[in-house]
C-alpha positions as MATLAB code, in Angstrom:
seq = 'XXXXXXXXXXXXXXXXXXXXXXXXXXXXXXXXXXXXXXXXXXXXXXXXXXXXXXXXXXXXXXXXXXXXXXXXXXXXXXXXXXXXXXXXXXXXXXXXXXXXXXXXXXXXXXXXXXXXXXXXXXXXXXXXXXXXXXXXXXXXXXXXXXXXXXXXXXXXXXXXXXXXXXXXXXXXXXXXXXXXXXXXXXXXXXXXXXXXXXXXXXXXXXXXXXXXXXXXXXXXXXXXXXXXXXXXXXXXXXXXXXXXXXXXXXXXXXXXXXXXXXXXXXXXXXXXXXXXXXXXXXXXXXXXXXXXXXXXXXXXXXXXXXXXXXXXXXXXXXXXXXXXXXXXXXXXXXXXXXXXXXXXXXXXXXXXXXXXXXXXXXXXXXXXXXXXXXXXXXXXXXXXXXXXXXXXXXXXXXXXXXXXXXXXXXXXXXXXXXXXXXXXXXXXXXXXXXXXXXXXXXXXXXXXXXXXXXXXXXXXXXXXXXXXXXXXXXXXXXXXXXXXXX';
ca = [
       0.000    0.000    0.000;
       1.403    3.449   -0.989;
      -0.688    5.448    1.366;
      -2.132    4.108    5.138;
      -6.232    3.661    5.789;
      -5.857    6.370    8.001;
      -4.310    9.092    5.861;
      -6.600    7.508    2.990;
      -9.593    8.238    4.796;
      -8.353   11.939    5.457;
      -7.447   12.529    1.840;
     -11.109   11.299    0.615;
     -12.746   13.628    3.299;
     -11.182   16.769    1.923;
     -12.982   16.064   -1.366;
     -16.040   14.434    0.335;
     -18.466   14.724    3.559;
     -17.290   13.089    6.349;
     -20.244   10.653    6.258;
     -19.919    9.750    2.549;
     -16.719    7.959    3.473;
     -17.567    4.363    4.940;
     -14.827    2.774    7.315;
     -16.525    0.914   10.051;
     -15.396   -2.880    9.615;
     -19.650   -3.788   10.366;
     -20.743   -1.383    7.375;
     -18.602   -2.180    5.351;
     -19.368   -5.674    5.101;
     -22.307   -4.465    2.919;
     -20.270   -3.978   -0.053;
     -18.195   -7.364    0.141;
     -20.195   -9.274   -2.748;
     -22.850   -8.594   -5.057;
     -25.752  -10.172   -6.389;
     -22.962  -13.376   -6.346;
     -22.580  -13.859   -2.912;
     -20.244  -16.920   -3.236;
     -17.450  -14.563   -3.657;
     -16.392  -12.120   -0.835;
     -14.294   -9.358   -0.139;
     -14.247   -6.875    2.652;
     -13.084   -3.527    0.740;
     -10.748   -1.279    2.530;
     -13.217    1.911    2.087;
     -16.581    2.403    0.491;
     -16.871    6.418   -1.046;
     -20.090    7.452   -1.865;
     -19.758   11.244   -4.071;
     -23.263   12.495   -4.887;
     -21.742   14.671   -8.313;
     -19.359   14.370  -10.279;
     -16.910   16.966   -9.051;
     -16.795   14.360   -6.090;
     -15.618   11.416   -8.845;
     -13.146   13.502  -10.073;
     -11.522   14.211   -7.000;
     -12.099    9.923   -5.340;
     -10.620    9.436   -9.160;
      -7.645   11.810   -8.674;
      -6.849   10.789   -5.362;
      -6.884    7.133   -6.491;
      -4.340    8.087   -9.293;
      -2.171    9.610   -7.301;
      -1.451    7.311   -4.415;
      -2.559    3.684   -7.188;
      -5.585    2.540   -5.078;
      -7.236    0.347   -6.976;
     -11.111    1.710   -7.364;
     -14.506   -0.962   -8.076;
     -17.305    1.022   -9.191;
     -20.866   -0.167   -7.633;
     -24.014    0.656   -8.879;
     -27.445   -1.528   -6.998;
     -25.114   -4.426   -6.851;
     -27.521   -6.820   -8.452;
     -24.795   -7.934  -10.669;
     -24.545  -12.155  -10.780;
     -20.544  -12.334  -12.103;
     -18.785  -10.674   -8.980;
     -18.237   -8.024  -11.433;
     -18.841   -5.514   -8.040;
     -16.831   -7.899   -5.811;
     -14.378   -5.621   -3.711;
     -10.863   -5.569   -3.845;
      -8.750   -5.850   -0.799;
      -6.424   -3.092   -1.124;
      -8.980   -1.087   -3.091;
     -11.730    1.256   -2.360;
     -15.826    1.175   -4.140;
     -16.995    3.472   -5.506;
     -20.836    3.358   -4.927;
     -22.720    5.741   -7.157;
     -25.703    5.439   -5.157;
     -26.076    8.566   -4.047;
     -25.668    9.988   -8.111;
     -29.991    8.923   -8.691;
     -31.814   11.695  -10.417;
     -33.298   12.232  -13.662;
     -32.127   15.259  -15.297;
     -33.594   15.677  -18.240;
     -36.396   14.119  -20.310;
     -36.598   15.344  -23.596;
     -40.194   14.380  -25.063;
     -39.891   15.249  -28.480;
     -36.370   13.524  -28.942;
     -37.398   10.442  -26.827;
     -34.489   10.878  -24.653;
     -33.469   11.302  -20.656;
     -30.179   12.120  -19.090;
     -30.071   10.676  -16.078;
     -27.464   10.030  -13.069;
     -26.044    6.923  -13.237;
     -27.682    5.665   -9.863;
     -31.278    5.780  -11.412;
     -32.830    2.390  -10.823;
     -33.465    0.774  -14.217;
     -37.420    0.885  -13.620;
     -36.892    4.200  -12.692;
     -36.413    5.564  -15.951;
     -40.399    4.290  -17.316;
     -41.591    5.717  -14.526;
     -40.698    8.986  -14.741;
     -42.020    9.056  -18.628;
     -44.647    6.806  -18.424;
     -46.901    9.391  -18.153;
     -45.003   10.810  -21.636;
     -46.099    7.376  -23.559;
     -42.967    6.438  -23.221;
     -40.837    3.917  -21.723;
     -37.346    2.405  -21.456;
     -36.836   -0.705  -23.072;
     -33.903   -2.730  -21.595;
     -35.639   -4.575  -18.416;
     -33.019   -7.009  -16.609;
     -35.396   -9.060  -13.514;
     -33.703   -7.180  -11.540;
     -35.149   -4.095  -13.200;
     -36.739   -3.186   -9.472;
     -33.135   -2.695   -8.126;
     -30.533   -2.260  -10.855;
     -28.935    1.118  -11.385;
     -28.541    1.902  -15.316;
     -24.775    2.676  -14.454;
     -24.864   -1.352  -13.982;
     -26.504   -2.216  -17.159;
     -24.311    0.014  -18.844;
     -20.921   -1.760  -16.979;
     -22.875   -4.935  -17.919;
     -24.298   -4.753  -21.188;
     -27.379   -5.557  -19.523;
     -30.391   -6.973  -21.457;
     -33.882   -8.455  -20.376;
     -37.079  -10.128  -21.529;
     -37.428   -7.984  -24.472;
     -33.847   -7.880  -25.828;
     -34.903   -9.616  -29.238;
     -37.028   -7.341  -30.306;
     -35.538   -3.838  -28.540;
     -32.188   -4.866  -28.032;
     -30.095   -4.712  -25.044;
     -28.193   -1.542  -22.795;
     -26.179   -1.164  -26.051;
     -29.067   -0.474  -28.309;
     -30.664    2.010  -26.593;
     -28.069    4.124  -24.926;
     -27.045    7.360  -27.300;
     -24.632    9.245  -24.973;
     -22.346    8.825  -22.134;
     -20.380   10.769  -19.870;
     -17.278    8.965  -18.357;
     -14.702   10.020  -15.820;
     -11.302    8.700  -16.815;
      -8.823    7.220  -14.628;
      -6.840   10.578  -14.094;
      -9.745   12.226  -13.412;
     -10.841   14.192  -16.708;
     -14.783   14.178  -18.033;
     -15.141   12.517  -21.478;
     -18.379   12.598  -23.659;
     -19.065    9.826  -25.786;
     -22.000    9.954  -28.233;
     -24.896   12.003  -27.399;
     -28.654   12.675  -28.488;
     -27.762   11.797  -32.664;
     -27.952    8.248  -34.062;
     -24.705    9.241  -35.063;
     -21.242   10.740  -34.003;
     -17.743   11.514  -35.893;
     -14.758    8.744  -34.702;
     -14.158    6.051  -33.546;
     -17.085    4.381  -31.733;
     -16.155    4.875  -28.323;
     -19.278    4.713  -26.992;
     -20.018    0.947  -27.604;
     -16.510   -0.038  -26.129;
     -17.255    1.385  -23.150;
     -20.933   -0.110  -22.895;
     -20.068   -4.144  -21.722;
     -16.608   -2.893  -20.710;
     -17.246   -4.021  -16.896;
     -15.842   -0.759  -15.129;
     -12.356   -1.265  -16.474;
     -12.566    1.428  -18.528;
     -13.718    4.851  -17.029;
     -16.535    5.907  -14.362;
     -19.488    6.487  -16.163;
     -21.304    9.348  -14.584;
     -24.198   10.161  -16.668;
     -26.297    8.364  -19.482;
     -28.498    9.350  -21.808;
     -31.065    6.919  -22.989;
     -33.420    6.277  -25.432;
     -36.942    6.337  -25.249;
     -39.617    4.333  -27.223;
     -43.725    5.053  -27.106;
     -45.201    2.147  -25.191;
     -47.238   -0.213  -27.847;
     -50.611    0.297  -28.322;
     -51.209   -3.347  -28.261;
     -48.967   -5.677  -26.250;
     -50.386   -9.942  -25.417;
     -49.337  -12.810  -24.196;
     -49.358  -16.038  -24.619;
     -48.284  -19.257  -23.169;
     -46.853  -22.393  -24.588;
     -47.308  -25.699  -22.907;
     -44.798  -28.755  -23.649;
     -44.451  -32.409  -22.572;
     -40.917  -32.066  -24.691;
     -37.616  -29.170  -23.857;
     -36.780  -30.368  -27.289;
     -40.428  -29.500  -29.114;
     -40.386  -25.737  -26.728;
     -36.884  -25.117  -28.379;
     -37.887  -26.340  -31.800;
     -40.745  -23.981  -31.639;
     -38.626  -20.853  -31.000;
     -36.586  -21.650  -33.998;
     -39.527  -21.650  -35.527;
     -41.719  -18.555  -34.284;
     -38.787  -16.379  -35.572;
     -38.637  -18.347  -38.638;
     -41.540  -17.277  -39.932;
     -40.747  -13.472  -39.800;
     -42.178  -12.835  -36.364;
     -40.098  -11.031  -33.597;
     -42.050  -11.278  -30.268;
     -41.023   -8.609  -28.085;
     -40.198  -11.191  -25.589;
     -39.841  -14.781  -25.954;
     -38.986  -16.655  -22.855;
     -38.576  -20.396  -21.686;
     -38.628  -22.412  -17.999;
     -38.159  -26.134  -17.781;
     -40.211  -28.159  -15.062;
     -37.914  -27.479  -12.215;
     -37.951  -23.641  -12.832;
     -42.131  -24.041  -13.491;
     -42.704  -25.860  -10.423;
     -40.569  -23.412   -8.135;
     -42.185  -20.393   -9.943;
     -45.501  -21.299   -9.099;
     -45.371  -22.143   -6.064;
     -44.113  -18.401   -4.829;
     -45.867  -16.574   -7.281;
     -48.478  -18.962   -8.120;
     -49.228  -17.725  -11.992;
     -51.072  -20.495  -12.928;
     -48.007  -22.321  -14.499;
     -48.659  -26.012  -15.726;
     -46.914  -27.957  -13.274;
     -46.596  -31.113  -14.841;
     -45.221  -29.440  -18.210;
     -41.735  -30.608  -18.995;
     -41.190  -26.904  -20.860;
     -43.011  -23.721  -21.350;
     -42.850  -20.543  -23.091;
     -44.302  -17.089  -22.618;
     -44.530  -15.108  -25.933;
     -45.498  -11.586  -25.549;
     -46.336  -10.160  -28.833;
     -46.794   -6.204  -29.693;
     -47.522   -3.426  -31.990;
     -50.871   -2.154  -33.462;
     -53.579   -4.381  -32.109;
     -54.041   -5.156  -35.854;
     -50.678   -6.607  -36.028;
     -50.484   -8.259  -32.430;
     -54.136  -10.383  -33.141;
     -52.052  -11.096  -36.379;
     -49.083  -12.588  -34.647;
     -51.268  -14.094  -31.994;
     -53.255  -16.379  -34.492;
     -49.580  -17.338  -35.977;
     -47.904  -18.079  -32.793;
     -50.636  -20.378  -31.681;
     -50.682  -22.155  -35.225;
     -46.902  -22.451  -34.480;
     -47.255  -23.777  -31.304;
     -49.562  -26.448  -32.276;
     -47.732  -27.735  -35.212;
     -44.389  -28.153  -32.669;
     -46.205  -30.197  -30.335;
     -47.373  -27.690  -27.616;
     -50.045  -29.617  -26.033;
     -51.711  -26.697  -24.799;
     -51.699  -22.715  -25.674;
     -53.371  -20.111  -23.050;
     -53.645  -16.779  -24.069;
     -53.262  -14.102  -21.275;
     -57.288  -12.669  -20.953;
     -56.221   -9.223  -19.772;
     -53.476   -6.663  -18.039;
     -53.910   -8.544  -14.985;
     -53.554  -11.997  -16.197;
     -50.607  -11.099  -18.429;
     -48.497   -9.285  -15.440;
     -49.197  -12.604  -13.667;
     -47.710  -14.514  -16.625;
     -44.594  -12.228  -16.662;
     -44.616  -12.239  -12.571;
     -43.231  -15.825  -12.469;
     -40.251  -15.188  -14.837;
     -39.301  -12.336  -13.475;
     -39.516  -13.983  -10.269;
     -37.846  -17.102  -11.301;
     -34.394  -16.964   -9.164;
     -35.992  -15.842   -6.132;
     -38.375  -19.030   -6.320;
     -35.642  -21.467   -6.976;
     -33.442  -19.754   -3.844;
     -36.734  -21.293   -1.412;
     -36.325  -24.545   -2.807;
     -32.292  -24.818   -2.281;
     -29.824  -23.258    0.124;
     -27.971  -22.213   -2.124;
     -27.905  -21.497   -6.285;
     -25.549  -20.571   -9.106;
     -26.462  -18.818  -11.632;
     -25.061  -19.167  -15.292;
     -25.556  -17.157  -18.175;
     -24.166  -18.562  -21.417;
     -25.410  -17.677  -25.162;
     -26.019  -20.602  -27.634;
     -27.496  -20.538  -31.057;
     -31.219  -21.058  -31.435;
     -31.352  -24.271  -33.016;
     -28.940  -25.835  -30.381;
     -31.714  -25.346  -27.460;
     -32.374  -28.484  -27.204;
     -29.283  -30.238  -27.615;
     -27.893  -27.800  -25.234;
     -30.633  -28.538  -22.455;
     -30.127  -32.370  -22.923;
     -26.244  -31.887  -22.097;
     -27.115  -29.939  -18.654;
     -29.587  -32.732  -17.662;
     -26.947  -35.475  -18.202;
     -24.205  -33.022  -16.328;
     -26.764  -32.298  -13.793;
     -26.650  -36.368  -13.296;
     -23.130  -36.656  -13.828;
     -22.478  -34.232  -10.775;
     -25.409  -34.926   -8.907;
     -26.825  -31.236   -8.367;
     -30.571  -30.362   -9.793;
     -30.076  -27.414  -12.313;
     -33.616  -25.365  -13.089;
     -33.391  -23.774  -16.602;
     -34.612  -19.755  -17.104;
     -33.897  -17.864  -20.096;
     -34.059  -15.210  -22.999;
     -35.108  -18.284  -25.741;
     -35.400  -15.507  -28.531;
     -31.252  -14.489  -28.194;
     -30.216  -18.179  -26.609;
     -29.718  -16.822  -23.367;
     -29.420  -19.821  -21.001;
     -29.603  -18.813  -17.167;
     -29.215  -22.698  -15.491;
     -29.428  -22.421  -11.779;
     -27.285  -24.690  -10.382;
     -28.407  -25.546   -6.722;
     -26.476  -26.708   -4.105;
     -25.623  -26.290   -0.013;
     -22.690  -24.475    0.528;
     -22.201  -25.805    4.160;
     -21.513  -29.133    2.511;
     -17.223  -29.321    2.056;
     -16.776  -29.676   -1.256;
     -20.107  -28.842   -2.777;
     -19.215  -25.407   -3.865;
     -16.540  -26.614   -5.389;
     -18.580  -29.020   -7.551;
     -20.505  -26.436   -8.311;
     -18.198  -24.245  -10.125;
     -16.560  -27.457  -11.684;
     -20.516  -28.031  -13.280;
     -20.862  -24.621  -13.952;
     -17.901  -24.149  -16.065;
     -18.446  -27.148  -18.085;
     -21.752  -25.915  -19.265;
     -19.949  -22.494  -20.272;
     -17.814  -24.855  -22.444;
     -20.528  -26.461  -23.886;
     -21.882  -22.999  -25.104;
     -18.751  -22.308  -26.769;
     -18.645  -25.928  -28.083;
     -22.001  -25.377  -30.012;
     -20.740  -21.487  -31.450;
     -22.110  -19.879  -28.658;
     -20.443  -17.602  -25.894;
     -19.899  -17.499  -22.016;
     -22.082  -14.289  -21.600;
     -25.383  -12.961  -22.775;
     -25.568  -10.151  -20.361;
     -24.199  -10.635  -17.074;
     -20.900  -10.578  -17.877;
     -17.483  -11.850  -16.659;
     -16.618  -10.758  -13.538;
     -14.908  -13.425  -11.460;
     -17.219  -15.835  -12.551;
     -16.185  -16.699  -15.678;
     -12.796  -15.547  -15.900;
     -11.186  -18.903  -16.401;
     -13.693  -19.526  -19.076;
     -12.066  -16.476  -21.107;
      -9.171  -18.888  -21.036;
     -11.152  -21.208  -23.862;
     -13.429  -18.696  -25.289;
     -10.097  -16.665  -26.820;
      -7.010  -17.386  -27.627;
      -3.872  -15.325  -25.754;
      -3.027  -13.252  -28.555;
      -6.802  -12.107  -28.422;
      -6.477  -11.252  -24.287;
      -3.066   -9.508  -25.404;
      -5.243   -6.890  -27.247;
      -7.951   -6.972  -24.609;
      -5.106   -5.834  -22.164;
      -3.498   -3.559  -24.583;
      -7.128   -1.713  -25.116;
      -7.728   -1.322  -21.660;
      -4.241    0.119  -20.421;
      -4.833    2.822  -23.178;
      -7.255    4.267  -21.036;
      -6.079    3.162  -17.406;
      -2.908    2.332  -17.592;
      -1.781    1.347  -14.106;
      -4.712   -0.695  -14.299;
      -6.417    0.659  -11.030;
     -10.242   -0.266  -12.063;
     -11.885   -3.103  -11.205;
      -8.545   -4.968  -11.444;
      -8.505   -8.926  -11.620;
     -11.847   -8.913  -13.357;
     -12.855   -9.844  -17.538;
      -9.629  -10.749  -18.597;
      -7.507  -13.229  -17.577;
      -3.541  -13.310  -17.115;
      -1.612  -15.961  -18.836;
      -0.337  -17.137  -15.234;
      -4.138  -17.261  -14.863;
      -5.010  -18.851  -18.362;
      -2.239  -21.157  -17.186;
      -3.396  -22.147  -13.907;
      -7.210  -22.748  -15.572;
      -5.710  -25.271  -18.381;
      -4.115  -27.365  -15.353;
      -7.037  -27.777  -13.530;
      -8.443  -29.739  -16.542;
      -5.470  -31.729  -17.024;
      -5.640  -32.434  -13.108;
      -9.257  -33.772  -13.539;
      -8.325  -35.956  -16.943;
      -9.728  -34.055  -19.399;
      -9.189  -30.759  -21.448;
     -12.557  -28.848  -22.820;
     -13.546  -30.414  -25.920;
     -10.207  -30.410  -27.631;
     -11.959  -30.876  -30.957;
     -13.423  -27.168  -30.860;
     -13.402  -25.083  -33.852;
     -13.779  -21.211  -33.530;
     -16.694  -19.604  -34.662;
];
């Protein structure tokens, strides 16, 4: 350490309130995970600016004496992308949550980058409008997050995810300077900046305000639900929904373990004996949507759903949605513990992909319930286990890295939109090769160069790449060594 706790504390209170600088071992404690509470780490301060004048000075100070900084937004993240580190401070825009400007006839809003994801369609809802990136987590998650994150939702395949629908961003660099990326055009002159920084994890730059883009809220929007006695006929299904020229605004699948769990907390009148289901949420003119509806359930029937419900009204259909968005809460009363994964796989490999889990699931003896984004082959297995068992944890992460390999086997990737974190850092080890990481590094020391944010996270050393490849040899096998890259 270049500078003591002591003297740190007194150099961050002559740029911030005394009470905006959290040292007390108990509070602190708060901040050691996030939404991945497997990993911890007590940081050595949590700062907590409320304007950006206050981020330039935590940023300078940070510079100057090489504290490494973790930015923090809700801490909903699920790849210990927030996780502390032990010599570091976070920085917890919290306190940085107002809207401050909405701009009605350019569907945009600036806003802080604290503002709860949700947050953002409220303030406008009485506009028409609404923000279209909605993560589960939506309730909770700060758009500084989902811009760190890349974060996406149920309607990603239709509206796209945080990338899509953010047009400008303000960033505070490393050594303490403002930079504007973007801004309220489709369009701006050089290099695209903007969508480096957007997925980039916090390595990068503080982002300090965001401006957004707005779209009207449909004048039609319905549901409908998809009942299967086969994973294999569900995925087959979405292949085919999209197929035929139709992009739901949402398409979204749970296997019986994730049904069963989801109903009984939210009880949504799931079919509990169903081996799959899928909610399809169609929208647009109501023209268009009784269209799509009448398709969808033609679909559905042909791909041997045995049963299609459509949702009767606003009520029903929130209570459709309820048990999705629910979904990881449910399966955390039905286990001690879970894991969550989030992998990206082609369409058409759904149900080759699912098959694999279930026969992992039996090889390692731990039940996995299956949630995801079926329109973008977002997978979200839950992996549940008891971490007071010795050893179980352990298992755990073996099982969950093997189905990230199986993604990749099948031309898929390791993250849809939670990204890497912690979590999947030795996956990075077999998703690219070290010449690739070598320009991941180079890119990110351009712009931090002591690499002082969020260090150890996304990209993995070749010590680290090193000591990833031996654990497979050590357990007899190295991840499918006939892969091709896609």
């Amino acid at each position: 350490m270049t500078v003591n706790t002591q003297s740190l504390i007194k150099l961050f209170r002559s740029v911030l309130p005394a009470k905006s600088v959290i040292s007390d071992r108990a509070a602190l404690r708060v901040y050691e995970c996030d939404g991945l509470s497997a990993y911890r780490q007590v940081p050595r301060l949590v700062v907590l600016p409320d304007s950006i004048a206050q981020v330039q000075g935590i940023m300078a100070v940070c510079q100057e004496h090489a504290i490494p900084i973790v930015g923090r937004g809700g801490g909903t993240g699920l790849s210990g992308g927030a996780l502390p580190h032990q010599d570091g401070i976070v920085l917890s825009l919290a306190k940085m949550n107002r809207v401050l400007e909405i701009n009605r006839l350019g569907r945009t809003a600036r806003v802080q980058p604290g503002v709860r994801n949700l947050a953002i369609s409220e303030a406008v809802k009485s506009l028409g409008l609404y923000f279209a990136p909605d993560p589960s987590s939506q309730i909770a998650c700060t758009i500084g997050g989902n811009v760190a994150e890349n974060a996406g939702g149920v309607h990603c395949l239709k509206y796209g995810l945080t990338l899509h629908n953010i047009l400008g961003l303000k960033v505070a660099t490393m050594e303490g300077d403002l930079v504007d990326l973007g801004g309220e055009s489709l369009d701006s002159p050089g290099f695209n900046l903007l969508s480096l920084m957007i997925g980039s994890e916090g390595m990068l730059g503080i982002v300090v305000e965001v401006t957004v883009k707005l779209l009207p809220i449909p004048k039609s929007a319905k549901v409908i639900m998809g009942v299967f006695d086969s994973v294999q006929c569900a995925g087959d299904s979405v292949a085919a929904i999209i197929g035929q020229g139709i992009i739901p605004a949402g398409i979204e699948m749970m296997d019986n373990p994730a049904i069963r769990a989801a109903e009984d907390f939210v009880k949504a009148g799931y079919p509990v004996d169903a081996q799959a289901m899928l909610l399809c949420e169609l929208d647009g003119t109501h023209e268009e949507v009784d269209d799509q509806i009448r398709l969808v359930r033609e679909i559905l029937s042909a791909n041997g759903a045995v049963e299609s419900r459509l949702a009767r009204n606003e009520e029903e259909k929130a209570l459709f949605w309820s048990g999705r968005k629910a979904a990881f809460p449910a399966v955390g009363r039905i286990s001690p513990d879970y894991y969550c994964i989030d992998g990206t796989i082609p369409r058409k490999s759904i149900g080759e992909v699912l098959t694999e889990i279930y026969r992992l699931s039996e090889q390692y003896q731990l039940r996995v319930a299956n949630v995801f984004h079926a329109g973008d082959g977002n997978l979200h297995p839950l992996i549940l286990y008891d971490a007071n068992l010795p050893g179980e944890f352990e298992k755990t992460e073996e099982l969950g890295s093997r189905i990230l390999e199986l993604c990749i086997r099948v031309g898929g990737t390791i993250t849809g939109e939670h990204g890497v974190g912690v979590e999947k850092i030795g996956e990075m080890c077999i998703q690219f090769n070290d010449a690739e990481r070598n320009q991941f590094h180079a890119v990110r020391k351009c712009f931090d160069p002591g690499q002082l944010l969020n260090p150890g996270k996304a990209i993995p050393t070749l010590a680290r790449c090193a000591e990833h490849n031996a654990m497979h040899v050590h357990r007899g096998e190295l991840p499918f060594p006939e892969l091709e890259r896609f």
